[in-house]
C-alpha positions in Angstrom: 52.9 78.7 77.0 53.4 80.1 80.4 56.8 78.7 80.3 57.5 80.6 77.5 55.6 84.0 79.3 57.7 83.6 82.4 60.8 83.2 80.1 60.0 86.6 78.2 59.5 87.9 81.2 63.1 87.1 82.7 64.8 87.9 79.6 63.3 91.4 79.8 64.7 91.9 83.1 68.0 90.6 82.6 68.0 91.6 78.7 69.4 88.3 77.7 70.9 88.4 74.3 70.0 92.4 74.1 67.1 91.4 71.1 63.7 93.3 71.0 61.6 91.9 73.2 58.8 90.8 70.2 62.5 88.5 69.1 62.9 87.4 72.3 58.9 85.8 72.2 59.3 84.5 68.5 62.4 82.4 69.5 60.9 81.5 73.0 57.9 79.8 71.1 59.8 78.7 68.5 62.2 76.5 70.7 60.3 76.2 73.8 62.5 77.6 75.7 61.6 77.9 79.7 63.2 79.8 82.6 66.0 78.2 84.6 64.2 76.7 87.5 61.6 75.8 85.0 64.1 73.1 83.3 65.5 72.2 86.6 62.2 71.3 87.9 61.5 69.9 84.4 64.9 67.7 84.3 63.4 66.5 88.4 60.6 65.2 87.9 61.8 63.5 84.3 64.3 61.8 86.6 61.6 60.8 89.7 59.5 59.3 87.2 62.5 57.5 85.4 63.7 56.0 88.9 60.4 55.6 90.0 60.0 53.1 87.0 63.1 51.6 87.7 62.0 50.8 91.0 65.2 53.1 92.4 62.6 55.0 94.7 59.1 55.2 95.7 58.3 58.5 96.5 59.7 62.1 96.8 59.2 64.7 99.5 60.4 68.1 99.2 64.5 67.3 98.5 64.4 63.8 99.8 63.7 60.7 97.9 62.5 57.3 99.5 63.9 53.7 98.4 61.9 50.9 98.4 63.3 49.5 101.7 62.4 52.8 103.2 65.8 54.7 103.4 65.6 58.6 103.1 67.9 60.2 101.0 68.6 63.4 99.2 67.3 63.6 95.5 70.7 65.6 94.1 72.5 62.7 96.0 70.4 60.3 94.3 70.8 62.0 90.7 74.2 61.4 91.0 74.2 58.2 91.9 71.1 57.1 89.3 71.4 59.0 86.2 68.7 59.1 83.7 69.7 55.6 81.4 67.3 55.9 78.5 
């Protein structure tokens, strides 16, 4: 639910889709829709917890992941090389 309050929130400011606000909620809860950096984070930490199983890396700090030998290296570079194989 905050998700979905910080959404509303942005949407009112930008006026995304020019609805009434009380449309802009319904559909919001309806589809669970987040702000932007919400999903980003969201679509992170899906894919740290992904590699992570793989074995790929073993931790994350800030923008930088760590492999398992210990070599640093920058989580978008990372994502690219390791999507998410489901």
């Amino acid at each position: 639910m905050p998700d979905t309050i910080a959404y509303l929130k942005k949407a009112l400011r930008t006026r995304i889709g020019g609805e009434s606000p009380e449309a802009v909620f319904v559909a919001a809860c309806k589809e669970g829709r987040k702000p932007e950096s919400a999903q980003v984070k969201s679509a992170v930490k899906d894919w740290f917890e992904w590699a992570r199983r793989e074995r790929i890396v073993i931790a994350m700090s800030g923008e930088v992941v760590y492999t398992p030998d210990g070599e640093a290296v920058e989580l978008q570079e990372m994502m690219r090389r390791f999507g998410v194989q489901k």
